[in-house]
C-alpha positions as CSV (number, residue, x, y, z in Angstrom):
1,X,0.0,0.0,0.0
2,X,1.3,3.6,-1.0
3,X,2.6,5.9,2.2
4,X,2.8,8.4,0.4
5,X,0.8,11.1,-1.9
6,X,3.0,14.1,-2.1
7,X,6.9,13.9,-2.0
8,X,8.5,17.5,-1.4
9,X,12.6,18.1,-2.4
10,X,14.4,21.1,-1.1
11,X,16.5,22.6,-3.6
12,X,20.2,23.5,-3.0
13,X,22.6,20.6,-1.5
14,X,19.6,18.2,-2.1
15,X,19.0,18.3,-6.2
16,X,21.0,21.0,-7.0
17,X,25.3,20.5,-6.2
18,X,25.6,24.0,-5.3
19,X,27.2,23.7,-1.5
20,X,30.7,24.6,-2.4
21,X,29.1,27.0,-4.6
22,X,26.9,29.2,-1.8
23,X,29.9,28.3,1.2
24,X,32.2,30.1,-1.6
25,X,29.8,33.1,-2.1
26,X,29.7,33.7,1.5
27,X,33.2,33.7,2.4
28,X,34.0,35.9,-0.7
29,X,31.0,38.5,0.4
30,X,32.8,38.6,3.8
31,X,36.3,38.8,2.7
32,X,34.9,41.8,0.4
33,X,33.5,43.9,3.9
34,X,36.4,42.9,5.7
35,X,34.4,40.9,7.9
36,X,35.5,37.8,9.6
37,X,35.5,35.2,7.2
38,X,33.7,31.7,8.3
39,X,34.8,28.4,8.3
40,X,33.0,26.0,5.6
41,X,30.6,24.8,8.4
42,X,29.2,27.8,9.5
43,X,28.9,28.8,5.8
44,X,26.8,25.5,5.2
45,X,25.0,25.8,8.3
46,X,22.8,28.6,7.2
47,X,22.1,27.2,3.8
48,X,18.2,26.7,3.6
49,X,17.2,29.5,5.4
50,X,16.2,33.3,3.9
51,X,19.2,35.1,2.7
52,X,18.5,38.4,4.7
53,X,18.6,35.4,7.6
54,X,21.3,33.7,6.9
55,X,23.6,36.6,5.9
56,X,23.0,37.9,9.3
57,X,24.8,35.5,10.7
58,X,28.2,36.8,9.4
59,X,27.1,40.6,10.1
60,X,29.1,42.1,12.9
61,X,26.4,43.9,15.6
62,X,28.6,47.1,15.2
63,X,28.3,47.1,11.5
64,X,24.1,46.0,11.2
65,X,24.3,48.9,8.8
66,X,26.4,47.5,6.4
67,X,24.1,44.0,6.1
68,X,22.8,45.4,2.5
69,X,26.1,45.8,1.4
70,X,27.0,41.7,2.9
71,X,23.7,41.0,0.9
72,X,24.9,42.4,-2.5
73,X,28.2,40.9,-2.2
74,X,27.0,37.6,-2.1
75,X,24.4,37.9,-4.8
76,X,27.3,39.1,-6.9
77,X,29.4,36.1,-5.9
78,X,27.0,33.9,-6.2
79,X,26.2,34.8,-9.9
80,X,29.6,34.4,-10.8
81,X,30.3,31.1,-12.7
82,X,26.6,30.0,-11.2
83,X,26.4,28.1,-14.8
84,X,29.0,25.7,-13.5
85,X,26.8,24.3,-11.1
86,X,25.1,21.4,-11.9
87,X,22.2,18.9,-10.7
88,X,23.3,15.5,-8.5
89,X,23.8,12.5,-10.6
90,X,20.4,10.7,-11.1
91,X,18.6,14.0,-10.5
92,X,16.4,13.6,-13.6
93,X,16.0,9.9,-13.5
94,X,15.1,9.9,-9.8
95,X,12.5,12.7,-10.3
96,X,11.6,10.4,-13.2
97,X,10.8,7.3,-11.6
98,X,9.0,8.8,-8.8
99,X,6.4,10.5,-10.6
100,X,5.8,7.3,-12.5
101,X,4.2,5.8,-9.4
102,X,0.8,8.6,-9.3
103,X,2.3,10.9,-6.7
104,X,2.7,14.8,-6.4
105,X,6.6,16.3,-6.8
106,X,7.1,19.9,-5.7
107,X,10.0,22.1,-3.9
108,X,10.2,23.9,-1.0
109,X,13.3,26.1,-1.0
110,X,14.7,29.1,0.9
111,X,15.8,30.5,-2.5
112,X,13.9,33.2,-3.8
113,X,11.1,32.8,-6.7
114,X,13.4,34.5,-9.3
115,X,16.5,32.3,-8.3
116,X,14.9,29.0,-8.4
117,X,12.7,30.2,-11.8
118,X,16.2,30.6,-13.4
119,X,17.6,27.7,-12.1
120,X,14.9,25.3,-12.9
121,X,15.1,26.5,-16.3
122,X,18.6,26.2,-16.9
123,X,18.4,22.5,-15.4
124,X,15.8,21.9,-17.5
125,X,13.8,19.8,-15.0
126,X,10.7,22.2,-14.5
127,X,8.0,20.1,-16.1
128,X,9.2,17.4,-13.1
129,X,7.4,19.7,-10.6
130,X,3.7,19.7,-10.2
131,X,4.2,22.8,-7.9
132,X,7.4,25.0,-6.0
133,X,7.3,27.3,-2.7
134,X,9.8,29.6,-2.1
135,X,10.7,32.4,0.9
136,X,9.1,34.9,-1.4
137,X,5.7,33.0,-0.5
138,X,6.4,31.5,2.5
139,X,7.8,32.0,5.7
140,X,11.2,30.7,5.7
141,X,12.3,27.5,7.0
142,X,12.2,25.6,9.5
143,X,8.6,27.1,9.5
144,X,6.4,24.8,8.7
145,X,4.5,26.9,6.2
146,X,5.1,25.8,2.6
147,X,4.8,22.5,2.9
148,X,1.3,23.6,4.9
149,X,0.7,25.6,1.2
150,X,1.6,22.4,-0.9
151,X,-0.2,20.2,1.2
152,X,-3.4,22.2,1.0
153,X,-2.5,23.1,-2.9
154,X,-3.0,19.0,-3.7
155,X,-5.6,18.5,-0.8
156,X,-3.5,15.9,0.8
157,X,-3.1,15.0,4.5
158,X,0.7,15.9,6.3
159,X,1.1,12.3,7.2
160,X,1.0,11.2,3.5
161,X,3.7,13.8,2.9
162,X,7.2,13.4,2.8
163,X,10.0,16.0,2.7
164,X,13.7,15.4,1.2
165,X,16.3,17.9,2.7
166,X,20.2,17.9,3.4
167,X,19.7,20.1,6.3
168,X,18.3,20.2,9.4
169,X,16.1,23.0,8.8
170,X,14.3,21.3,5.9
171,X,14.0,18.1,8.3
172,X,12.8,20.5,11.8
173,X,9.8,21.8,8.7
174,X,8.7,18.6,8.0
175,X,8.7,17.7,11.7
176,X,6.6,21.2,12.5
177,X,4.2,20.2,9.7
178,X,3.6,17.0,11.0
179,X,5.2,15.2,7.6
180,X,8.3,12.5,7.7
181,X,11.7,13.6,6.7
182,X,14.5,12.0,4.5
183,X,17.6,13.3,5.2
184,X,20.1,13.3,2.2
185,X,23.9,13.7,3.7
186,X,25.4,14.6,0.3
187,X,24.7,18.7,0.7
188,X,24.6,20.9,3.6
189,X,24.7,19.2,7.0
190,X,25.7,16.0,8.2
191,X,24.7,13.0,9.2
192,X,25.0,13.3,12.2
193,X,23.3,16.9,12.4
194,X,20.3,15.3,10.3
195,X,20.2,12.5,12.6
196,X,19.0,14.5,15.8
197,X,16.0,15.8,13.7
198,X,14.7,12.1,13.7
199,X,14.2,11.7,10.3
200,X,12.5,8.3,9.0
201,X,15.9,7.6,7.4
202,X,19.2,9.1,6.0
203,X,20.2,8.5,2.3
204,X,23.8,9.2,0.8
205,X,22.6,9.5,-3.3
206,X,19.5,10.4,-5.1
207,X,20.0,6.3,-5.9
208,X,20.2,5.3,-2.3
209,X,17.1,7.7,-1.9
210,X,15.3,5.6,-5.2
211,X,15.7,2.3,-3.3
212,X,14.6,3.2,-0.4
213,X,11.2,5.7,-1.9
214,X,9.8,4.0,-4.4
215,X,8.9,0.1,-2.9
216,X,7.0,2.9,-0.7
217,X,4.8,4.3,-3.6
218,X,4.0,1.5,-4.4
């Protein structure tokens, strides 16, 4: 018997390889304000959340003035060689096989509408979503609001919804919404960070996370 009706993905570290890629843009925006610089796990950490959120993290107090400036930085950064980022092995076929089996796909991401537009479109995966939330709709994770959106959108119930994230925010959503996590350690946090969030189980691949889905849509 199915579990599941709606399966959710976040975006970057969980479809989308783009870890290095944001850790990069953030120590780059910092180096650029003469701001302490932080280490690859602080820059990950925040990964998921709003950007006005998670740049405030690496904003001195003394200098709250200057957070636009930190903002702009890292959007230029971030644009830079953003082509060069591509989707996970198995992205496509994953997204593929899972829609095969009747069930809703969507997104819930921290980026913003415009970022994930373009970046949907350059992977050329869109048609693989039957809907996408992003901060500029929601409130940002780990809120539990856009999967309550997508849940409502398709009319189905939290507890036949299941959330795919590499960090512990998108796992602490799924928990607020009352929907099961999958945590995916190839992205953002680790395991051992996903762990604590009591997901149903953690996956290393988009593969690993194909054998273990879809006897469950079944």
């Amino acid at each position: 018997m199915r579990e599941y009706d709606l399966v959710v993905f976040d975006w970057d570290g969980t479809l989308m390889d783009s870890t290095g890629h944001i850790v990069h843009a953030i120590q780059q925006a910092c180096r650029d304000l003469a701001f302490p610089v932080p280490e690859r796990e602080a820059a990950s950490h925040v990964i998921g959340l709003r950007l006005a959120d998670a740049m405030q993290q690496f904003c001195p107090e003394q200098q709250a003035d200057r957070m636009p400036d930190l903002i702009d930085a890292f959007r230029r950064h971030y644009q830079a060689n953003l082509d060069q980022v591509t989707l996970f092995d198995a992205a496509r076929e994953t997204l593929e096989a899972i829609r095969a089996h009747g069930v809703f796909v969507a997104i819930a991401t921290g980026s913003s509408r415009a970022g994930l537009d373009r970046a949907l479109a350059a992977a050329g995966i869109a048609e693989l979503f039957d809907a996408t939330r992003t901060v500029d709709e929601c409130h940002s994770k780990p809120h539990p609001d856009m999967l309550l959106q997508l849940t409502d959108v398709f009319g189905v119930e939290c507890r036949r919804t299941l959330m795919i994230g590499d960090t512990s925010h998108d796992l602490l959503m799924a928990n607020h919404a009352g929907c099961h996590g999958i945590g995916i350690s190839h992205g953002a946090h680790a395991s051992e960070h996903l762990q604590r969030c009591q997901p149903r189980a953690i996956v290393h691949s988009l593969p690993e996370l194909a054998s273990w889905l879809l006897p469950r849509l079944c």
